[in-house]
N, C-alpha and C positions, 0 to 999 in steps of 0.2 A: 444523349438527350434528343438528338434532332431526329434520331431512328423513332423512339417513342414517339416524339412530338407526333412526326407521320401516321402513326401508327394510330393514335388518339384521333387528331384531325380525321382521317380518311373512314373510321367511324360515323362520327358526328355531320361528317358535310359530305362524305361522299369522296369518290375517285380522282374528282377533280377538283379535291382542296385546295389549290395553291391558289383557287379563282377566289378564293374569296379570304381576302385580307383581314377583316375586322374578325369573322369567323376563328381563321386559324390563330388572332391573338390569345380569344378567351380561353383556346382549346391547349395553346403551352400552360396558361395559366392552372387548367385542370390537372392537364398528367405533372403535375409539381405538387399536385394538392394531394394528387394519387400517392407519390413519393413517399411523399412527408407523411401519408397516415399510415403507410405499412412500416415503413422505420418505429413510428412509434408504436404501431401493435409490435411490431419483435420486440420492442425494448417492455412493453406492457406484460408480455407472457413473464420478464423474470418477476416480477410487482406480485404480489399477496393480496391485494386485494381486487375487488371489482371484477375477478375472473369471469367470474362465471354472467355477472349481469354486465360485462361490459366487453371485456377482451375478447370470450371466444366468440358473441354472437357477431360481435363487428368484423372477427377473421373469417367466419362463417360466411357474414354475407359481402366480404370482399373479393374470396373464392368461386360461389357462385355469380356473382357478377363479370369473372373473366370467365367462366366457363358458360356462361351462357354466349357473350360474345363470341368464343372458341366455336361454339355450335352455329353460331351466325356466318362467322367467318366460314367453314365446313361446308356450309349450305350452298352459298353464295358465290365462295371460289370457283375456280375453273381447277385448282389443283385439289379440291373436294379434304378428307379428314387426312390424308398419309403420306402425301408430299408438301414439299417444303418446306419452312422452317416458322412457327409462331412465334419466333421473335423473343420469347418470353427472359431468357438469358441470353440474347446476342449469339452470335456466335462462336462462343465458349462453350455452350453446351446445347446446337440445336436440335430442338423438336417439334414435330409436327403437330397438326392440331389433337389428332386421336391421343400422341401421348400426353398433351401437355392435360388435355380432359381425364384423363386415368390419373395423374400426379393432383390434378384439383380435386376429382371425386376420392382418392384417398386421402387427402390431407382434410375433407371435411370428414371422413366418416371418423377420422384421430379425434378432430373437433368437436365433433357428435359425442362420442366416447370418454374424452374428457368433462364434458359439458354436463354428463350424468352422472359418471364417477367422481365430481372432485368436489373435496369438502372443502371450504372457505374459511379460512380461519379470520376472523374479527382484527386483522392488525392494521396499525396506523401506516400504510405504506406511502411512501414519501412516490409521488406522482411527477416531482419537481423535474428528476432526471428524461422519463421520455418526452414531456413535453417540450424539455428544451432544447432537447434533440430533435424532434420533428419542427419547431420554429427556429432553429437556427438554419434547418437544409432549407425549408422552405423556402426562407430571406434570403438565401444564398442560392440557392436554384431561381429564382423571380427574378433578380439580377441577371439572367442568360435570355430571360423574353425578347423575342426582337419583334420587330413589325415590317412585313412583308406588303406595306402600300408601294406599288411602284409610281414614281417620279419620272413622268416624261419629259424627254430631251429634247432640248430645243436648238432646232438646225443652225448651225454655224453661220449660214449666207439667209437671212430673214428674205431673198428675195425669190430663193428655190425652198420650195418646201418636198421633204423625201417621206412617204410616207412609209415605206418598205423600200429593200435593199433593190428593185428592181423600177416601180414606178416612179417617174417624178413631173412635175408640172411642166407645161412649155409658158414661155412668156406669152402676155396677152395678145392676139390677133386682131386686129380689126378688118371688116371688110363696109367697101364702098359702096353704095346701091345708087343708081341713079331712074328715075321713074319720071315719065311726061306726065303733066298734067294736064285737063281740059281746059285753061285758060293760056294753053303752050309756055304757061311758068316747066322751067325743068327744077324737079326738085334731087338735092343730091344729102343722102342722109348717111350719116356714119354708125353702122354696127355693129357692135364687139362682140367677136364671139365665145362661146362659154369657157369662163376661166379656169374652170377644173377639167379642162379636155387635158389626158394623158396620151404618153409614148411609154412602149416597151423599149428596154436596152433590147439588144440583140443579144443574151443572155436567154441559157433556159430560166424558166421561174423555178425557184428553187419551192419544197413542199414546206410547214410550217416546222418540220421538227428539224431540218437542214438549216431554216433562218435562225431558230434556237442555237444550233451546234455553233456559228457564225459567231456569234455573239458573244462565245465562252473568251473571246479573244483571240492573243499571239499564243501559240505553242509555246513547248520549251527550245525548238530548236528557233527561239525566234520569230516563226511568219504564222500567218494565220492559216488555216487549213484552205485546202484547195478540193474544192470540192464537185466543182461542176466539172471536170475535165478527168476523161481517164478513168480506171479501174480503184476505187478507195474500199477500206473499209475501216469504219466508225467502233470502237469499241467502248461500252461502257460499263466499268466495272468499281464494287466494293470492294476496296483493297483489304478487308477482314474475309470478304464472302469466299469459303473455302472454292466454290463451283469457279469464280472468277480467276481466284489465283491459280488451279487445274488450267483454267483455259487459256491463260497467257502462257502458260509455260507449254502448255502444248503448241502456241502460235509460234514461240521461240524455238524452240525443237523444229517446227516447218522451217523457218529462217534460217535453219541454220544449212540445209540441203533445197531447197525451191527457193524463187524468185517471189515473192508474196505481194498482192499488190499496198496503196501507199499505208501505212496503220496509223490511224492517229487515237490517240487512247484521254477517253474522260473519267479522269480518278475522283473517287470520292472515297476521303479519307483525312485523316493529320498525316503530318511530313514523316512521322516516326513509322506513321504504317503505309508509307509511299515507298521508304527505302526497305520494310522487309518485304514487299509486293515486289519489287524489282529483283532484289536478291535470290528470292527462293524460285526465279526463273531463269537463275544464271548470269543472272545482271544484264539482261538484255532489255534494252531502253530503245524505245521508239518514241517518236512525237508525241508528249501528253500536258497538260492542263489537268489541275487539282483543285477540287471545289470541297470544302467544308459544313458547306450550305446543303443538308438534305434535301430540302424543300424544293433547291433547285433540279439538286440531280433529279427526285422525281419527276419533277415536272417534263423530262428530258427523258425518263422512261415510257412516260405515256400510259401507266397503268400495268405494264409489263413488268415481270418478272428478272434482273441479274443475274449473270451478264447479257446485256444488250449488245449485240452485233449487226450492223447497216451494213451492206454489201452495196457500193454505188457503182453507177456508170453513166458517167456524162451526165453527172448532176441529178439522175432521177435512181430510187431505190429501188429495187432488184430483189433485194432477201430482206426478209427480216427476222433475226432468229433473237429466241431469248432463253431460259431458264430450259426452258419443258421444249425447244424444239434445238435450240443447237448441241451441235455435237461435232468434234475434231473431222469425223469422213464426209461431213454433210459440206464443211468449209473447204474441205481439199476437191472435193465434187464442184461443188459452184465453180472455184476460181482453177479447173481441170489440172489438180496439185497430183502427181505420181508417186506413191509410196518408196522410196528406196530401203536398201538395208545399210545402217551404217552403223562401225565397230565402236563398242563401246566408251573406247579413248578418242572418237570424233564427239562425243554428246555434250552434253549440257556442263560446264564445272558448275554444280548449285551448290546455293547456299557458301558464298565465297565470300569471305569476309574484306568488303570493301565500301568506298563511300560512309565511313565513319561509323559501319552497323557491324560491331563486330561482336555483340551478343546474339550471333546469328542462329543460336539453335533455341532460342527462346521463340513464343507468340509474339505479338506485339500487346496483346493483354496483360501479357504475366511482366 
């Protein structure tokens, strides 16, 4: 749901929907309503009656309304009609946009087809069933609405105020003036100087997408990521997205013959698809953090494309690869990683059945 949700929202408002809260509430609200009427058109095709004036023009113009989107999306992207995935079934079955517009434009011309050919037979058909299947999901999908107002924190010491991780107020200064006057009165006046004058720490200032990463919290080994010091790299991936899962287990293969610098990893997924992400890379665990919240991970993408990978050094970023530009020799190039040969009984044990997943040859869908 939260992948649609995005998917609807970044439609509607644009790229940077997360900006606008009241926006992205209406917009869970739609793709629920979207749900619920394509449930009930399937359940409507087995129904006898209203076919023709009611089922096939509203599947008609429910298929043309994603494929004109399809075509928007085409246009508009940077990965154009043939890469990547339009999302349409997850990652169970993805397709691009070219196919998933060939799959709508045949599914309307079915439409078309039936629409001319088929006789309507006059019967009383009981209507009870899809509707109540379309307001039952409905009711039950609308209970998962959340609202994305953010609530700001308020500083712990009311007498420093932090406004970011790096500036903060000094206490008030006053300064003395003393000036003659022509009546040889000496006058002595007190001035205080401006109370929002700041100090930098001696910290580099970190960029906005590093005060974001900051914020996801403690890792799982415990401490917060360290970020401004040294060689890191940031990875963020969908523990479903096939491209991610390749890419951690190629980083774990690195691991296992080079030095790699520090990895800390932001999951977005459930726990279920945490431990088959882990698994089908040999069970090789590095420092990660798991968010459930799409809306955040995107936010934390920037518009980019998964896996996201930051390449840092001394706090400031270096690379930025994502979908359409990383690749295993481009990472071993950056961080000067040397290909060795190593025998096949040094590799990966994958897919080992531990940490309590031991339907390990299953998806995590199925």
């Amino acid at each position: 749901m939260a992948f649609f949700d995005a998917m609807v929202a970044e439609l509607f408002l644009g790229p940077n929907y997360y900006d606008f809260p009241t926006g992205l509430y209406y917009t869970q609200i739609l793709s629920r309503v979207l749900i619920a009427s394509e449930l009930v058109l399937g359940a409507a095709i087995l129904m006898d009656k209203w076919v023709k004036r009611i089922t096939i023009p509203a599947i008609f113009g429910m298929l043309l309304l994603f494929t004109v989107h399809l075509f928007y999306e085409g246009l508009t992207s940077d990965k154009g009609f043939i890469e990547g995935n339009c999302g349409c079934f997850g990652d169970v079955l993805p397709m691009n946009n070219l196919e998933s517009i060939i799959k709508n434009v045949v599914a309307m011309l079915a439409a078309v087809f039936v629409w001319l050919k088929y006789k309507e037979e006059e019967k009383l058909a009981v209507w009870a069933g899809p509707l109540v299947i379309g307001i039952v999901t409905l009711l039950t999908l609308l209970m998962g609405v959340k609202t994305y107002q953010e609530v700001e924190e308020q500083p712990e010491n009311p007498e420093v105020i932090v406004e970011d991780s790096l500036l903060t107020t000094v206490p008030e200064p006053t300064t003395i003036e003393i000036s003659e006057q022509p009546d040889s009165a000496t006058k002595i006046s007190v001035v205080k100087d401006d109370p929002t004058a700041k100090v930098k720490k001696d910290e580099p200032e970190l960029s906005p997408i590093l005060t974001m990463l900051q914020k996801m919290g403690k890792m799982s080994d415990g401490k917060p990521m360290e970020l401004s010091k040294g060689e890191v790299a940031v990875c963020l991936f969908s523990m479903t997205c096939g491209h991610c899962q390749e890419s951690y287990k190629e980083l774990c293969e690195l691991s296992a013959f080079a030095s790699l610098p520090k990895l800390y990893l932001i999951n977005y997924g459930q726990e279920f698809e945490q431990k088959y992400f882990f698994n089908q890379a040999g069970n090789c665990r590095h420092a990660h953090v798991r968010t459930e919240d799409y809306t955040k991970f995107n936010r934390l993408l920037q518009g980019k494309g998964f896996p996201r990978i930051l390449a840092l050094k001394d706090g400031k970023i270096v690379q930025d690869w994502n979908i359409d530009t990383y690749s295993k020799d481009a990472f071993m190039k950056h961080f000067k990683i040397e290909e060795t040969n190593k025998n096949a009984e040094d590799g990966l044990n994958l897919q080992k059945k531990d940490d309590g997943f031991d339907d390990f040859e299953k998806q995590p869908w199925e």
